[in-house]
DSSP file (Angstrom, degrees, kcal/mol; ACC not computed):
  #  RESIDUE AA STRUCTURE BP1 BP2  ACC     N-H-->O    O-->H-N    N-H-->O    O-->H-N    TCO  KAPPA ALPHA  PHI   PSI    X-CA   Y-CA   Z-CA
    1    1 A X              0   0    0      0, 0.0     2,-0.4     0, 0.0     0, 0.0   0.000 360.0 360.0 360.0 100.2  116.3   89.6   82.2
    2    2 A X        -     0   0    0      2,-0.0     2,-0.4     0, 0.0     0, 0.0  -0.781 360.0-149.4-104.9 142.9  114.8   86.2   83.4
    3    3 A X        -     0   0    0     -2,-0.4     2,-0.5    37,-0.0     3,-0.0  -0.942  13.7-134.5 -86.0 113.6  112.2   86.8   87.0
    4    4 A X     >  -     0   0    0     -2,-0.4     4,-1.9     1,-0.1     5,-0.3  -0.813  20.2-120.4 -68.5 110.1  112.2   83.9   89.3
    5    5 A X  H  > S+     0   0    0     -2,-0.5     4,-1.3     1,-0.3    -1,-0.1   0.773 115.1  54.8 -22.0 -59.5  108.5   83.2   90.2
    6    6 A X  H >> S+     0   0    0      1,-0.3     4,-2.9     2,-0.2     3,-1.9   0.955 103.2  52.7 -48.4 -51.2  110.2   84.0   94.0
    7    7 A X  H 3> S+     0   0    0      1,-0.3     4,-2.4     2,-0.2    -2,-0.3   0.791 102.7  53.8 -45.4 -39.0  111.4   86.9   93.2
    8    8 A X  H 3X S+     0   0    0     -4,-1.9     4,-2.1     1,-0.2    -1,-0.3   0.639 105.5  52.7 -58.9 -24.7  108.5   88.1   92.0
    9    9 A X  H <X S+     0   0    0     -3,-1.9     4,-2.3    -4,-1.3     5,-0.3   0.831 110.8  50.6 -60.6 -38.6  106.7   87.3   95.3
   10   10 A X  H  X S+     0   0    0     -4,-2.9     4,-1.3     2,-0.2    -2,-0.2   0.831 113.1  43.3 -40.4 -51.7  109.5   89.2   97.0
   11   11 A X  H  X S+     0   0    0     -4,-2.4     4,-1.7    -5,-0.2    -3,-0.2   0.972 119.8  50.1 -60.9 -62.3  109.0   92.6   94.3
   12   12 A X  H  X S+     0   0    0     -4,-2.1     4,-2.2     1,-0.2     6,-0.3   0.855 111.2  42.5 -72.1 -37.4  105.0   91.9   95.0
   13   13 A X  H >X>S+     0   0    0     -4,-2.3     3,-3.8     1,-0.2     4,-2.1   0.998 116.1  49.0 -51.3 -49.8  105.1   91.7   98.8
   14   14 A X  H 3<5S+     0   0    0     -4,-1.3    -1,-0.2     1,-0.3    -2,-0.2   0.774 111.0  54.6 -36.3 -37.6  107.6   94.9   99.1
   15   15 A X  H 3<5S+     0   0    0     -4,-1.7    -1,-0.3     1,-0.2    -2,-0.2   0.788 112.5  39.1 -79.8 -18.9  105.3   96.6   96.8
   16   16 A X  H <<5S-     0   0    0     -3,-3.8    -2,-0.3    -4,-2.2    -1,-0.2   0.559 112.6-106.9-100.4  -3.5  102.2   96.1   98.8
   17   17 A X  T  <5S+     0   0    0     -4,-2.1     2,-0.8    -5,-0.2    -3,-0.2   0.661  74.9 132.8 117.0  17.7  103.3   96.5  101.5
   18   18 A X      < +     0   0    0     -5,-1.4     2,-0.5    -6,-0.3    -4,-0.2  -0.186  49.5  96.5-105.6  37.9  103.5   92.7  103.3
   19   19 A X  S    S-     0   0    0     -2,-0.8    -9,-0.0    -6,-0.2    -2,-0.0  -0.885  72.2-112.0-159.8 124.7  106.9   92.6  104.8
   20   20 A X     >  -     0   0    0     -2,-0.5     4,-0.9     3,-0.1    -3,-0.1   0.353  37.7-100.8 -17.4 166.5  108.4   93.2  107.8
   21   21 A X  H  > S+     0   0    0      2,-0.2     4,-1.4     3,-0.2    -1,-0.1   0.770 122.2  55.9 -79.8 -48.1  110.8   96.2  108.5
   22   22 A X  H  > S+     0   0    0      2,-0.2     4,-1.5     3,-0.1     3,-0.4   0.921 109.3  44.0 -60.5 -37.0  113.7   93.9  108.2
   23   23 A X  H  > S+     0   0    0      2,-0.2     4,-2.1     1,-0.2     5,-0.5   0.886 107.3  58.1 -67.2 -41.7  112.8   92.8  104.8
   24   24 A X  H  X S+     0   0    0     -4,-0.9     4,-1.7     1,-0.3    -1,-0.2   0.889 105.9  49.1 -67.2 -28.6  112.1   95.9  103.7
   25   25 A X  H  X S+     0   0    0     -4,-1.4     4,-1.9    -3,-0.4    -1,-0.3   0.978 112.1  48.0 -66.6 -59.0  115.5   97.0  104.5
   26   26 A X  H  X S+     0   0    0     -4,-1.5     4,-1.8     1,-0.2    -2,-0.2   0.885 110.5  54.2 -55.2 -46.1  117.0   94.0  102.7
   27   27 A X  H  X S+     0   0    0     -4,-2.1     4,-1.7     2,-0.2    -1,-0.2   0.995 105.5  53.4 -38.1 -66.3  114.8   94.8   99.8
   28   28 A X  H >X S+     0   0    0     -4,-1.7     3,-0.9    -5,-0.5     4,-0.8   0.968 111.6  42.3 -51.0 -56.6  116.0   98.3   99.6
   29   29 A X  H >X S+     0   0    0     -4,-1.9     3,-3.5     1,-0.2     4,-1.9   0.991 105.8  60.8 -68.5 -39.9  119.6   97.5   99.4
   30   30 A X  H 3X S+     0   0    0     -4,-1.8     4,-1.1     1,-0.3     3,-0.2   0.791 106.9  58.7 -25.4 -42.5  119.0   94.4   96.8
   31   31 A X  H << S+     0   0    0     -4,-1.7    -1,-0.3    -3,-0.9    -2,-0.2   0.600 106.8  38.0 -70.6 -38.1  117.7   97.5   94.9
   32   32 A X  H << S+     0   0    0     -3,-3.5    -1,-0.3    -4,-0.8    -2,-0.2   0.527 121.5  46.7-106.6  -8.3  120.7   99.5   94.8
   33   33 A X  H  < S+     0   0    0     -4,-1.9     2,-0.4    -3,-0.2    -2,-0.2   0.535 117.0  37.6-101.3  -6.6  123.1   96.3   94.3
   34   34 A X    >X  -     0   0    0     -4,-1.1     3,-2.1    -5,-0.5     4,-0.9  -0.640  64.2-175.9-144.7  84.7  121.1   94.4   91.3
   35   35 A X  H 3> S+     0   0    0     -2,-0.4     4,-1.6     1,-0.3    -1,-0.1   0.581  83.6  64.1 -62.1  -7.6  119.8   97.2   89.1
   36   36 A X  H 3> S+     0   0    0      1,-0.2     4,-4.8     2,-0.2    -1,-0.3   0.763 104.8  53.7 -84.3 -27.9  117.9   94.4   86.9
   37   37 A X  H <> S+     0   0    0     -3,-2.1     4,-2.0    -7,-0.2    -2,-0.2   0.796 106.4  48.5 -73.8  -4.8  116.1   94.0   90.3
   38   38 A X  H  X S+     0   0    0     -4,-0.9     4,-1.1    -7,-0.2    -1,-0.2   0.882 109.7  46.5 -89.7 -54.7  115.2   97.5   90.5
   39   39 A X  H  X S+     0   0    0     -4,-1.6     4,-2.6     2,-0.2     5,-0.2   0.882 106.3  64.0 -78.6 -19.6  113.9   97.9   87.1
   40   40 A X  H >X S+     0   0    0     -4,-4.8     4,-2.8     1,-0.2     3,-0.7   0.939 114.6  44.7   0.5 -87.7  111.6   94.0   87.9
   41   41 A X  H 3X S+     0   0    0     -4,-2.0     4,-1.0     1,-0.2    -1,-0.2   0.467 102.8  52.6  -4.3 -65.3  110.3   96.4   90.3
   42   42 A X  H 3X S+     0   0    0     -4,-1.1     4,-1.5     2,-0.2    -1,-0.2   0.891 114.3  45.0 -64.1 -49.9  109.8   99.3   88.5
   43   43 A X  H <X S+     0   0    0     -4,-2.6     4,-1.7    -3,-0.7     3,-0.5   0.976 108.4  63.8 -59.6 -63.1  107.6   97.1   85.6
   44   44 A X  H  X S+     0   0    0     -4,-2.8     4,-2.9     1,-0.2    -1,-0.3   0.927 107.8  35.8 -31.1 -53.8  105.9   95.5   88.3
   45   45 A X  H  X S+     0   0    0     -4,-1.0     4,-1.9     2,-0.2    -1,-0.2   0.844 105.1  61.6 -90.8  -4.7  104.4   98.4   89.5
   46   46 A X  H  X S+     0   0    0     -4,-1.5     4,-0.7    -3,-0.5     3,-0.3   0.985 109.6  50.5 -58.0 -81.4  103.8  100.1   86.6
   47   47 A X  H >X S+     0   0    0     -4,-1.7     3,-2.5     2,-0.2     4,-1.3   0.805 104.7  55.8 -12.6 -74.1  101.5   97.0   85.9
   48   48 A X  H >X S+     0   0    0     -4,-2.9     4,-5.3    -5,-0.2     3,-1.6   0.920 104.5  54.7 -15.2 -81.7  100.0   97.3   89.1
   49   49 A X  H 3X S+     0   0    0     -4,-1.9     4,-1.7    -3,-0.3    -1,-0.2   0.662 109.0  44.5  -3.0 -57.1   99.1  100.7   88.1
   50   50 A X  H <X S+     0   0    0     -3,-2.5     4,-0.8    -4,-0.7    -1,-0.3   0.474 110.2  55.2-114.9   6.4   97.2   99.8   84.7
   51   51 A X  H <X S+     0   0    0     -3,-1.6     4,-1.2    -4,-1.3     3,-0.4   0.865 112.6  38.3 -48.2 -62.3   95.4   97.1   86.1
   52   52 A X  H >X S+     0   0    0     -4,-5.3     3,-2.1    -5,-0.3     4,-1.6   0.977 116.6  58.1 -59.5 -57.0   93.8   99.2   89.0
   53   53 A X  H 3X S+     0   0    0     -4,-1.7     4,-1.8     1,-0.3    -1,-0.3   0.802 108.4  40.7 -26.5 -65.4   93.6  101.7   86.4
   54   54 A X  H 3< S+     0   0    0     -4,-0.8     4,-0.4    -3,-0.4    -1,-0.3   0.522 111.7  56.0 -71.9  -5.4   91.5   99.5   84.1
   55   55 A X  H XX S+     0   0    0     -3,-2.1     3,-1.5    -4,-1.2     4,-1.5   0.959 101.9  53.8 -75.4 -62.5   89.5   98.2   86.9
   56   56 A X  H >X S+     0   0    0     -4,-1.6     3,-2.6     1,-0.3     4,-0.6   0.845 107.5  62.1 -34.8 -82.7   88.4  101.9   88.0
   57   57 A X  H 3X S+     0   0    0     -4,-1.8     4,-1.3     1,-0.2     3,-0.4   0.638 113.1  29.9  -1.9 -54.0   87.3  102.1   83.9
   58   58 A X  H <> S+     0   0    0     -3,-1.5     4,-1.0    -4,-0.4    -1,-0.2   0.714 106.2  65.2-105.1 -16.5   84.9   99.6   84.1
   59   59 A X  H << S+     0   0    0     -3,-2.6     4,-0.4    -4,-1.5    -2,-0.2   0.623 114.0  46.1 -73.9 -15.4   83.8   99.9   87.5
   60   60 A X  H  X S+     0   0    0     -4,-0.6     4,-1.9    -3,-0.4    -2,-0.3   0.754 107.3  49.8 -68.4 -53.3   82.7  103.2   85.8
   61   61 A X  H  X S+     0   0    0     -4,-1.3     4,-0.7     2,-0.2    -2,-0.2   0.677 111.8  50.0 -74.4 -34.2   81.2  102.0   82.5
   62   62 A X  H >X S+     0   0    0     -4,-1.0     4,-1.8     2,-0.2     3,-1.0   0.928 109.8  55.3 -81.9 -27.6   78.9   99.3   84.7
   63   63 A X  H 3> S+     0   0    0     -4,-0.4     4,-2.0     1,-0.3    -2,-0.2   0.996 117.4  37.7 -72.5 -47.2   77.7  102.6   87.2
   64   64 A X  H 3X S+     0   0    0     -4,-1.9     4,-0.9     2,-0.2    -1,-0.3   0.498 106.5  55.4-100.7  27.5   76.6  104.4   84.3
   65   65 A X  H <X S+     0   0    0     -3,-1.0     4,-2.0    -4,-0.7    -2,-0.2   0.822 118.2  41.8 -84.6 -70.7   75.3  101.8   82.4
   66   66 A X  H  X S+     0   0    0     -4,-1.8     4,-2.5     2,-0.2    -2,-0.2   0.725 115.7  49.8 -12.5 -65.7   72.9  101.2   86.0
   67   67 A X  H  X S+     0   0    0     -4,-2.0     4,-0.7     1,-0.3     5,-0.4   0.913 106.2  51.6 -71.0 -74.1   72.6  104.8   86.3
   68   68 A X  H  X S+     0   0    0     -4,-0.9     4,-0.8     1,-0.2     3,-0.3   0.766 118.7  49.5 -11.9 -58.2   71.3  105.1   82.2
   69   69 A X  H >X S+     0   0    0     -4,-2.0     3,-1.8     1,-0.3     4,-1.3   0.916 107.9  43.6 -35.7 -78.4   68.7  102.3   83.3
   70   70 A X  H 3< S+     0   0    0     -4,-2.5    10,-0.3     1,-0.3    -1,-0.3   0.495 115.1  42.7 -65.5 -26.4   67.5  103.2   85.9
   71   71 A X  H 3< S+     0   0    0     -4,-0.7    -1,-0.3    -3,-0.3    -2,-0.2   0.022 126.5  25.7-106.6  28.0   66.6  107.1   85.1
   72   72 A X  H << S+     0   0    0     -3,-1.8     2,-0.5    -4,-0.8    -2,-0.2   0.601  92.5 101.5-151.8  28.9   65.3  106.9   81.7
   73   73 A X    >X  -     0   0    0     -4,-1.3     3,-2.7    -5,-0.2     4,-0.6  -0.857  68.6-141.0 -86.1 101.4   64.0  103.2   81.7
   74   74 A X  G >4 S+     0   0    0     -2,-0.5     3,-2.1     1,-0.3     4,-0.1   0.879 104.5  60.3 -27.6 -38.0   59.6  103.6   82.3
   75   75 A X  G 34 S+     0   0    0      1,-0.3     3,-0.3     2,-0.1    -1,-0.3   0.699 100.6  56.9 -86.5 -19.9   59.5  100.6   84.4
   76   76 A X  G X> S+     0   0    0     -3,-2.7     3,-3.2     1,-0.2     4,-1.1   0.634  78.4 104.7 -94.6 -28.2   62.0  102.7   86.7
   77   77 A X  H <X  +     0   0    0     -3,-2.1     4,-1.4    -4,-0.6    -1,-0.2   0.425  66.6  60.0 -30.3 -23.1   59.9  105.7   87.4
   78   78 A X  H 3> S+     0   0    0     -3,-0.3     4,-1.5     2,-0.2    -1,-0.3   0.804 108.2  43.1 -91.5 -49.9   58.8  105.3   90.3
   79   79 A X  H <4 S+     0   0    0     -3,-3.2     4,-0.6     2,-0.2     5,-0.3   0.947 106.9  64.2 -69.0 -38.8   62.2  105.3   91.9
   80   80 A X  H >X S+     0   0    0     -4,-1.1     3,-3.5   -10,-0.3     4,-2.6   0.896  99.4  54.9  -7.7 -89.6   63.3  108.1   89.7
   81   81 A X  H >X S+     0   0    0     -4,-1.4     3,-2.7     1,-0.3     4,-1.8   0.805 105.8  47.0 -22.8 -94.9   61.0  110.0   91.4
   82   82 A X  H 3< S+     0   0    0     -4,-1.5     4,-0.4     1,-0.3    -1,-0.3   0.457 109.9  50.9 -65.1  13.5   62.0  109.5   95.0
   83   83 A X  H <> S+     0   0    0     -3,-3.5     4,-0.9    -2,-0.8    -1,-0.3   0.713 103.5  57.0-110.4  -9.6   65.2  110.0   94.5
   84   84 A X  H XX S+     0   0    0     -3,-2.7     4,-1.2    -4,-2.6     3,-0.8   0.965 117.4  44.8 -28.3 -54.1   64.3  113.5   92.6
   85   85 A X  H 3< S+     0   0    0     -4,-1.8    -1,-0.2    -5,-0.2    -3,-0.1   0.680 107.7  52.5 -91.3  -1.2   62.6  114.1   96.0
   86   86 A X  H 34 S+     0   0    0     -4,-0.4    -1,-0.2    -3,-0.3    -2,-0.2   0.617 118.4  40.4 -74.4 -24.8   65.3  112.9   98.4
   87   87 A X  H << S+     0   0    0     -4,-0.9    -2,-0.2    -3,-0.8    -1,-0.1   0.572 107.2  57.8 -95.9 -14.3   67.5  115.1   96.7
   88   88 A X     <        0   0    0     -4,-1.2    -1,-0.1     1,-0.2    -2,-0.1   0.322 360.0 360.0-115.2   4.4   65.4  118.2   96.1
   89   89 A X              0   0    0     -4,-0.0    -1,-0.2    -3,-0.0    -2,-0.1   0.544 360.0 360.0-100.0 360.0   64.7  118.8  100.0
């Protein structure tokens, strides 16, 4: 199952959403007539998927390495504090 570099722009607009109402129709049937393109597709977005997936992850691990800083770090105390008292009225 060889992907042509177009095709794969083709799979990636369709999937994001970047294509006209006529393409998207011609897309759909391509889908039900070339079942290797269908499963492309399928892999493609899957991918998609565990990218965003691992981006979310890490965009995660840097907020709570910040947040670890910043409330139990001395030098931080002082903000600590107001936002103790922004939250606590």
């Amino acid at each position: 199952m060889k992907t042509s570099l177009n095709e794969l722009q083709l799979i990636e607009d369709f999937l994001l959403g970047n294509t006209n109402a006529k393409d998207k129709v011609l897309m759909q049937a391509r889908q039900i007539l070339q079942p290797d393109l269908k499963e492309s597709m399928y892999w493609q977005q899957k991918t998609y998927r565990l990218i965003e997936t691992y981006g979310r992850e890490q965009l995660r691990k840097e907020i709570r390495q910040v947040h670890q800083m910043l409330f139990t770090a001395p030098e931080h105390f002082p903000f600590r504090e107001r936002i103790q008292q922004f939250f606590s009225k």
